[in-house]
N, C-alpha and C positions, 0 to 999 in steps of 0.2 A: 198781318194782324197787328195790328195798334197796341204798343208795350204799356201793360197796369207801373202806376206810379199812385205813391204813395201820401198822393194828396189829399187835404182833406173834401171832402164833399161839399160840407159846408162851407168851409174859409177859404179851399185854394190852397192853404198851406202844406208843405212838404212835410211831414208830420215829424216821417222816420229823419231827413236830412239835417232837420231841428234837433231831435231830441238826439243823435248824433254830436253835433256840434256840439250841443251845452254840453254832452257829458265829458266830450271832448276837452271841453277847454276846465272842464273840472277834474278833468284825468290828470292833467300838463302838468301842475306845479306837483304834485302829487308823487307822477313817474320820475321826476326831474331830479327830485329830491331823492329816490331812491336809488337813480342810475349815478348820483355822486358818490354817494356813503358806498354803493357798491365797486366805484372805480376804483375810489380812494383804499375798500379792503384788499382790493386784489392787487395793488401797486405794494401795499404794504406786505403783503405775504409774498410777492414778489421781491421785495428787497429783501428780507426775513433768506429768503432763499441764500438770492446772491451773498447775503455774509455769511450762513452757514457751509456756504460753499467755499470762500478763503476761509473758513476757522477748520474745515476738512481738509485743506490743502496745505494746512498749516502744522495740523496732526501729521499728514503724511510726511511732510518733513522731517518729523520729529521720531521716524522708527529707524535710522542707524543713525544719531544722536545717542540711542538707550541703548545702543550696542558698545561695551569697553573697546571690543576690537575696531572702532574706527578711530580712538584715538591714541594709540598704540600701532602705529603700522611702521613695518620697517620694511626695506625695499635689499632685497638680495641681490647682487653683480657678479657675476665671473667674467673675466678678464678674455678666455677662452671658452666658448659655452661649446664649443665642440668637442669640448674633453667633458665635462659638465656640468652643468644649470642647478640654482638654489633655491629654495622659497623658504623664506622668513617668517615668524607667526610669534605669536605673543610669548613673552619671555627671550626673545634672542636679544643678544648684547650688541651694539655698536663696535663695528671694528676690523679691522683685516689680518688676512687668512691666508699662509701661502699653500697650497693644496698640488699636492701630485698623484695620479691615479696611477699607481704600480700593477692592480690588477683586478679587473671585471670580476665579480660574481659569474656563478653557472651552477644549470643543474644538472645532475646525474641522467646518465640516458643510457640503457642495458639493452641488448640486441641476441636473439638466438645465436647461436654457433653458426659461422659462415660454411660449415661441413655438415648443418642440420639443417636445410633451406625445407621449405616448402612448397609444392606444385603449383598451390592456389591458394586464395584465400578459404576456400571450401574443403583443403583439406584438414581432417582431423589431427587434434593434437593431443587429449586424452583428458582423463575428467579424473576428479579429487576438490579441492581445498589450497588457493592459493593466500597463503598467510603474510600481511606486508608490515616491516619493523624498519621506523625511520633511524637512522642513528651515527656515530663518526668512528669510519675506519681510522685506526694508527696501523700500520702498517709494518711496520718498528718493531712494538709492542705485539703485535698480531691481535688486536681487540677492537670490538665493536661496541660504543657505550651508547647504548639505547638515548632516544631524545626524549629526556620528561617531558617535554612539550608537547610531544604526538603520538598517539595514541596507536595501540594493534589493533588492525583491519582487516579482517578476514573475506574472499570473493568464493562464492563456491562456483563449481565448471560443473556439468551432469550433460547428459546426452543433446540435452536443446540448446545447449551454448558450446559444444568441446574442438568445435574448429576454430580454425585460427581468424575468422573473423568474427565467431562468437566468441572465444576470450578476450579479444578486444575489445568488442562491443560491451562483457560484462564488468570490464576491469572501469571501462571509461562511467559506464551508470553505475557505478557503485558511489563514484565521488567522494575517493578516499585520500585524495591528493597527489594520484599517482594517473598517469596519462600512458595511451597506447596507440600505436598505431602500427599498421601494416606496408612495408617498405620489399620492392623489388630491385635487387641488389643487382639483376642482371644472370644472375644464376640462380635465381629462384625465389622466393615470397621466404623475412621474414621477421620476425615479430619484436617492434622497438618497444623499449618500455621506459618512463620516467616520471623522476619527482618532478611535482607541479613548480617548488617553492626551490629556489637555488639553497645553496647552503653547504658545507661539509661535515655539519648536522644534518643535513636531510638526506646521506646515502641510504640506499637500502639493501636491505635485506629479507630475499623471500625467500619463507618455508610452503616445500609444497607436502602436502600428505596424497599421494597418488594413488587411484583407486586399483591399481595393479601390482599394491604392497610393496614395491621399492620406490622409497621417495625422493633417490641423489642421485639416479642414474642417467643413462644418455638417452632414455626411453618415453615414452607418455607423457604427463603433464610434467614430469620429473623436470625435460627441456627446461624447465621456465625457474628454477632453482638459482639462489644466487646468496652463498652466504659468503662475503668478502673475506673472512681470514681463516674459513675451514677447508681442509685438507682435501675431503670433496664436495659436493654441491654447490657446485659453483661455475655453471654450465652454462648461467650467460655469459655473452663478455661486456666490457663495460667501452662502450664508443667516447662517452665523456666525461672526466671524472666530476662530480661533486667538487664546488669550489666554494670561496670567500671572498669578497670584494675586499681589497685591500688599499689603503691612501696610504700618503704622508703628510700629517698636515702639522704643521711648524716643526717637521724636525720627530714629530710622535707617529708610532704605527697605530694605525687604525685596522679593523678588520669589521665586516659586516654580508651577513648571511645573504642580505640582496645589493644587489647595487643602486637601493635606496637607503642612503645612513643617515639614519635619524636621529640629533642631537650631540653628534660629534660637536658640533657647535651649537651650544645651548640654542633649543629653539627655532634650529635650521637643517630644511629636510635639504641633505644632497643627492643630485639625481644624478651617477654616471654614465657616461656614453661611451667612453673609448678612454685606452691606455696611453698615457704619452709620456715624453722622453724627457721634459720641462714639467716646473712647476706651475700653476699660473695664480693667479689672487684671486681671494672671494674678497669682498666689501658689502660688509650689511651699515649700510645705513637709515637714519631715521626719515621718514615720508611720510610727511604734511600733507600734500596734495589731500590723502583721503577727509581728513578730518578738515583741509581749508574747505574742501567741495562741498563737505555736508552740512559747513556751517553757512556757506554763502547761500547755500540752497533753504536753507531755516531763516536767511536774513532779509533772503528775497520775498521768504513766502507773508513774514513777519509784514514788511513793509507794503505790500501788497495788501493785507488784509486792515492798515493804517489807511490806504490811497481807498479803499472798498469804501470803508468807514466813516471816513469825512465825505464821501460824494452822496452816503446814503441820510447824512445826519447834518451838512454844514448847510447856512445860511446865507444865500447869497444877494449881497448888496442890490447888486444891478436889477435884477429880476424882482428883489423882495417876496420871494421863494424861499421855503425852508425844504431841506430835502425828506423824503419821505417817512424817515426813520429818525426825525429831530426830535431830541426829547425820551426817547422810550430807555424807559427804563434800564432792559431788559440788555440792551446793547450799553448801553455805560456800562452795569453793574458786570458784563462780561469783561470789557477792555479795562475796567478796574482789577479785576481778579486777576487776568494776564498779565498786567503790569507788578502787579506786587508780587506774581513769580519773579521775572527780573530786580526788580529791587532788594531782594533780601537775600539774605545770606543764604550758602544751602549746609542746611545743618547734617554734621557727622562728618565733615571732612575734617581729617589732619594734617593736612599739606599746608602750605605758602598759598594757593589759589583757592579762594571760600568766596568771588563772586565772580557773576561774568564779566565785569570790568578788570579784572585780575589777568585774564585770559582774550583779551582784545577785544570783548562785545560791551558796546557802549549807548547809554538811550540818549539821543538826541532830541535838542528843543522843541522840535514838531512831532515827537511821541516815535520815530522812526529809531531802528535799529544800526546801527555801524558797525561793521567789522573791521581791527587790523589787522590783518596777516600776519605783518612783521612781528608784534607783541602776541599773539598765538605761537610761532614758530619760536620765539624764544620760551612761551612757557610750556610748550610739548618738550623741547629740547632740557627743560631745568626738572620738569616732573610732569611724565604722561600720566604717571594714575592719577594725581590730584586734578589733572585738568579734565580726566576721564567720572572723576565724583563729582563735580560739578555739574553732569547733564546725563548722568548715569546712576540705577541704583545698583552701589557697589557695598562691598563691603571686606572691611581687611581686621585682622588682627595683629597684635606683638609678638605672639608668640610663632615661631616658626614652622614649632610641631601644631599647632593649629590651625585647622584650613577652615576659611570661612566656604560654607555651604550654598545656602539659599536662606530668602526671606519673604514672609505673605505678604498679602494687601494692608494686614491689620500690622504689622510692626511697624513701628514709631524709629525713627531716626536716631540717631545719641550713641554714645558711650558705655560699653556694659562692661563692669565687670565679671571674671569668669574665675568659675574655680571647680578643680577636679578631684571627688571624693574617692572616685575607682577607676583604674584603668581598662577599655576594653581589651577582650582579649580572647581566643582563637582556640576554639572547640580541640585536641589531641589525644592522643594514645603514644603512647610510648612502650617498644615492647618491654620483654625484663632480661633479654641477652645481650651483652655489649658485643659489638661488633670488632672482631679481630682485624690484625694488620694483615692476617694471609686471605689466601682464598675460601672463598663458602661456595659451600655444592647444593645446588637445589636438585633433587633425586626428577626424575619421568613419574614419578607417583607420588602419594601423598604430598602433590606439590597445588594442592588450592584453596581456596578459603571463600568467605563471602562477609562483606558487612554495611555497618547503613552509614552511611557522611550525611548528615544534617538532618537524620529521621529518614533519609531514600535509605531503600533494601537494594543491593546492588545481586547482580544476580551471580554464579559460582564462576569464581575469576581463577586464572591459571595460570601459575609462573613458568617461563620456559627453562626446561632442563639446562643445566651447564655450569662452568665454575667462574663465577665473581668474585671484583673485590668489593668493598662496601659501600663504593661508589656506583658502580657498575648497578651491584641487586638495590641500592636505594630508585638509580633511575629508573630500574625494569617494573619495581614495585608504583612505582609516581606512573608511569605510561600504560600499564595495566587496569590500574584503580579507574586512570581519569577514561581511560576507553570503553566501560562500561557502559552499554547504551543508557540504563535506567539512569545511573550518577549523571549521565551527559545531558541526557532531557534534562534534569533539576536543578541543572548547574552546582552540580554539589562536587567540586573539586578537591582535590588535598596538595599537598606538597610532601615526598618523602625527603628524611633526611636521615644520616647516619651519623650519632655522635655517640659520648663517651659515654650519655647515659642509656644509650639503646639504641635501636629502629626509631625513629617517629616520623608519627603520621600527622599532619596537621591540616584541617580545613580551611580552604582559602576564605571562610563566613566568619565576622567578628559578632558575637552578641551570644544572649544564653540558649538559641538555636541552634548555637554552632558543637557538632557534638561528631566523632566517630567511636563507632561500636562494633564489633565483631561478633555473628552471629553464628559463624564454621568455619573451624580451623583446623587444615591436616596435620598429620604430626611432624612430618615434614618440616612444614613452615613454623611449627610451635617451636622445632629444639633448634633451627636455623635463624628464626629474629624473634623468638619469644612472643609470639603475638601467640592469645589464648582467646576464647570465647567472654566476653564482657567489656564494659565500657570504657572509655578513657578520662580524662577531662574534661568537660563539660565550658565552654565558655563563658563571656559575661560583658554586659553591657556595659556601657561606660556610665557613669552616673558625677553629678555635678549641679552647681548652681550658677544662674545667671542673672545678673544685674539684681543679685543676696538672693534670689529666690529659686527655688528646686527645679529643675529642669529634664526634659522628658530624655530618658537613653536609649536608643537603639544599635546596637552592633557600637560601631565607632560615631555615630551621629550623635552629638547633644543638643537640642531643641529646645528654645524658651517657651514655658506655659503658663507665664502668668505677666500680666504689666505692660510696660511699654517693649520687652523683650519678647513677647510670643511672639511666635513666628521664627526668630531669629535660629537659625541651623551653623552649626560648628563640626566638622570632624575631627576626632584628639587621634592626631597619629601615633603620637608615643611622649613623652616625656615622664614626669613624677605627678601625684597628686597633691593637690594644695593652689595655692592662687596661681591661675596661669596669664595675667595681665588681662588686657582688653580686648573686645570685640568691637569695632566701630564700624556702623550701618548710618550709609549717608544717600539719602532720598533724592536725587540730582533735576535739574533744571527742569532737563526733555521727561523723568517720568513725572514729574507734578504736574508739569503743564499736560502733559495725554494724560494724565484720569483728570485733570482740568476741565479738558474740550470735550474728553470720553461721556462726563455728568455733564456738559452745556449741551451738547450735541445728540445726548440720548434720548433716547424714546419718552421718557417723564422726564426729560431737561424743562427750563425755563421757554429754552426758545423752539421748540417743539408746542410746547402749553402754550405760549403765547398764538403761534400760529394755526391750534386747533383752535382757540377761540375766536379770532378772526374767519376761520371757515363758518363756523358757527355762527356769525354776525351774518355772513352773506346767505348763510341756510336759512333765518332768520328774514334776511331780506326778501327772498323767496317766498316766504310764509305772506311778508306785508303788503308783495305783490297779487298773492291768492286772492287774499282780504280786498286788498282794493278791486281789482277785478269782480268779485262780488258784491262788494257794493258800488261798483258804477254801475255792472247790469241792473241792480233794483233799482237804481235812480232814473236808468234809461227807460225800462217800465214802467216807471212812477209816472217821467214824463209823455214817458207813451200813451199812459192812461188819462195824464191831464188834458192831453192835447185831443186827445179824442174826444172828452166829453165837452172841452171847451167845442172843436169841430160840429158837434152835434147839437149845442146849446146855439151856436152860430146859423147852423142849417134850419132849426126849428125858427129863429127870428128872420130869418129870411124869407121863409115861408109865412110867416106870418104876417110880414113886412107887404109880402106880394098879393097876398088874401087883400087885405087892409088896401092897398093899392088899387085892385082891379075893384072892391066896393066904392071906392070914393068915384072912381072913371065912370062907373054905372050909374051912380046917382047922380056924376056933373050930363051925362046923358040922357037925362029925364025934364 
């Protein structure tokens, strides 16, 4: 079948292949002009990319820069790391150490009677209440002086736990610092038991209450009894004693509960491993390395985002080419603001080093950054904080008893002065009985009380029967108090102590929070440490002003709230009231520059806004595309329509052409 084509009738002419054409060549300059403005947006949002991408990797650089500890690092040496090993951390001093390990830490390990074994793990050992008290035998003395630092833990045993590998099982899930396990000796199953933490503080001492009414026998749960300097109950034996890690370091005894000692040398944990017969050296020295690496890494990323910069924005000769991003604004006004972070001074330091030229970072002629090592190592070596305010927000005061805290977004940089109108100070009770030089007897009855530390209600606590001295029943009361579950949840702690004007109890909370109160008291404990039902002293905030103006107090925290000092946080650890010298908060290099990049780089930055509106131009271009597309189809129909009726005006004279033609042939035939 013979293909219809779109000729006209009349002319012959291709009608559609025409009106084609023209719209075609009316499309051309049209589309041409849109497919540039569109390469040229998408080249630009393209580079828009690539430098927010080094101004990204130029931030990342910049997060242990804002850390103090990278420019403070000290490097710890042992001479011998088989005896053993050091690590240094901020605050340790420059210097060496002759160091001898006399003798390892260990913990206490208590084992049934080698004549009391056991069959199995499944046999039965008996049921009551096993009571565990950390504390340091003297042996000398015959005295066990409770550890204020750890608390009485009590395990109950009942028929679903009373064998010996459910009191192990119970002792180990209680998770009271004491461990257990079941050992065959070869002559039978039996029952090891120890402190978690070494120490010669941490022996123990367990009271069983046996559900078979004798509680020290060689019997029932009684086995498991262990009170080190009583007469009887004392029925395990002890496989290892509770010990003390012991050094010599220059000539001074040292002693320490684990054989990790922390701060024998200011700011240097010692880790031992083994006893030996020689001394050997520590050396803490200072170590660059960290603070060269994270500058070279800040210098590279720096220069890197220089090399981005001129390739997105330089003009080049040869080509007579400008590069994509020549001229824009938006990229100056960035590499402007970055640059006048390095050029200026960083306010709030008081040191020798107040630029980065100070501390070997130098801007070169081509806008690139330089580092010297050698002038960094000298000024880490002459002043690490100063070098550490420099690219850090730090902040220090004069005063010794003044610790600088923390500071907001909104604090301002500078100089404040400070001054202390009250001292904070620590919620107490004091009883009203002085404590004697001899012994105090706490009775098996009338021996319990109850009260609230910082508003918690503790629930009814129990002193154990027996005779102290004022030491003794101060620890037993401090280890009591803080073992209460409800005070434990709320962190509501005390410290007891015994001095000339009584019993006192003190809350470890500084502020007008800080409060203990006693809500029942037996008679017992009233005529033995005067403690009575009602409240003690009441704490108090610190209160003060900063840079002249009133400042907010909390506990020991004073807080600026108003000026260029809000924000600014101080703890007053003790001194007198009245001027306590200066606070000085210096805003450093690396955090300017990251909330810099954090506002160029954010979501309503500049260069975010620039590049939604270039999408916006190519959505736009889109739209002029529709547009034209619709009007070339009307034009193609236009032509379409002209050409037709011109085809049909053409067909009619044709025809009338051929009329006219075959009349004249007719009449030359006549």
């Amino acid at each position: 079948m013979a293909g219809i084509t779109a000729s006209g009738l009349g002319s012959g002419i291709d009608i559609k292949s025409l009106a084609s054409q023209l719209v075609a060549a009316e499309r051309g300059p049209a589309t041409s002009r849109l497919d540039s403005r569109e390469s040229k947006l998408k080249a630009q949002i393209s580079a828009f990319g690539s430098f927010k991408s080094v101004l990204a990797n130029l931030q990342s650089a910049l997060t242990s820069l804002k850390k103090t500890d990278t420019f403070q690092s000290l490097k710890a040496t042992v001479a011998d790391d088989k005896l053993l090993t050091a690590t240094a951390s901020n605050g340790a001093q420059v210097g060496e150490y002759a160091i001898k390990v006399e003798q390892l830490a260990q913990a206490q390990r208590l084992a049934t009677a080698a004549d009391h074994t056991f069959a199995g793990t499944n046999a039965t050992v008996g049921a009551g209440t096993l009571t565990f008290q950390f504390g340091t035998v003297d042996s000398t003395a015959g005295t066990f002086i409770a550890n204020a630092g750890k608390t009485v833990k009590t395990v109950t045993i009942d028929p679903t736990n009373n064998t010996l590998a459910g009191v192990r099982d119970a002792i180990n899930k209680a998770d009271i610092g004491v461990t257990a396990s079941v050992v065959n000796d070869g002559n039978g199953y039996r029952l090891v038991i120890g402190a978690k933490e070494s120490g010669a503080a941490n022996s123990l001492k367990i009271t069983v209450s046996d559900d078979d009414g004798t509680h020290d026998d060689q019997a029932g749960l009684s086995l498991l009894a262990y009170d080190p300097i009583g007469a009887t109950g004392k029925n395990l034996t002890e496989t290892v004693a509770a010990r003390n890690a012991r050094i010599n370091l220059d000539g001074l005894t040292v002693t320490s509960a684990s054989n990790t000692i922390q701060d024998a040398v200011p700011g240097v944990a010692l880790n031992l491993k083994s006893q030996g017969e020689t001394a050997t050296r520590l050396t803490v020295a200072e170590d660059a390395s960290v603070t060269t690496k994270a500058l070279e890494t800040f210098v590279n990323s720096y220069n890197d985002l220089m090399k981005t910069t001129k390739s997105l924005t330089a003009y080049n000769k040869d080509t007579k080419t400008a590069g994509t991003l020549a001229g824009d604004q938006n990229v100056r006004a960035t590499l402007n603001r970055i640059r006048d972070v390095f050029t200026s001074s960083v306010t709030g330091t008081t040191g020798a080093y107040r630029s980065l030229a100070d501390a070997g970072i130098s801007l070169q002629s081509d806008g690139t950054l330089k580092l010297d090592s050698s002038k960094l190592k000298t000024a880490l070596s002459a002043d690490p904080q100063a070098v550490a305010s420099l690219f850090t927000r730090t902040g220090a005061t004069t005063d010794p008893l003044i610790s600088y805290n923390s500071a907001t977004s909104t604090s301002k940089p500078g100089q404040y002065d400070l001054a202390v109108s009250q001292l904070p100070a620590q919620g107490s009770y004091v009883g009203s009985v002085v404590p004697t030089t001899g012994s105090l007897v706490i009775s098996g009855t009338d021996n319990t009380f109850a009260l609230k530390v910082n508003g918690t209600q503790s629930s009814t606590i129990t002193l154990a029967a027996g005779t102290y001295t004022s030491a003794q029943l101060a620890a037993e009361l401090q280890s009591r108090i803080n073992g209460d579950p409800a005070l434990q949840t709320a962190g509501a702690l005390i410290s007891a102590s015994a001095g000339t004007s009584g019993f006192t109890l003190t809350s470890a909370l500084y502020g007008a929070s800080s409060s203990v109160e006693f809500t029942a008291v037996d008679a017992n404990i009233q005529g033995v440490l005067g403690f009575a039902v009602g409240a003690g002293t009441s704490g108090r905030d610190v209160q003060g002003t900063l840079d002249g103006a009133a400042a907010t107090g909390s506990g020991r925290k004073l807080t600026g709230a108003s000026g260029d000092a809000t924000g600014v946080s101080v703890d007053v650890l003790g001194g007198a009231t009245g001027a306590r010298g200066k606070v000085s908060l210096s805003d450093g290099m690396a955090q300017r520059l990251d909330s810099l990049l954090s506002d160029v780089l954010g979501g309503d930055g500049p260069l975010q806004t620039r590049t939604d509106s270039l999408s916006k131009q190519i959505d736009q271009i889109g739209d002029e595309r529709d547009r034209l597309d619709l009007r070339m189809s009307a034009l193609e129909a236009r032509y379409k329509t002209q050409f037709a009726a011109m085809d049909k005006l053409v067909s009619r004279l044709t025809s009338t052409g051929s009329y006219l033609t075959q009349q004249l042939a007719s009449l030359s035939a006549r």
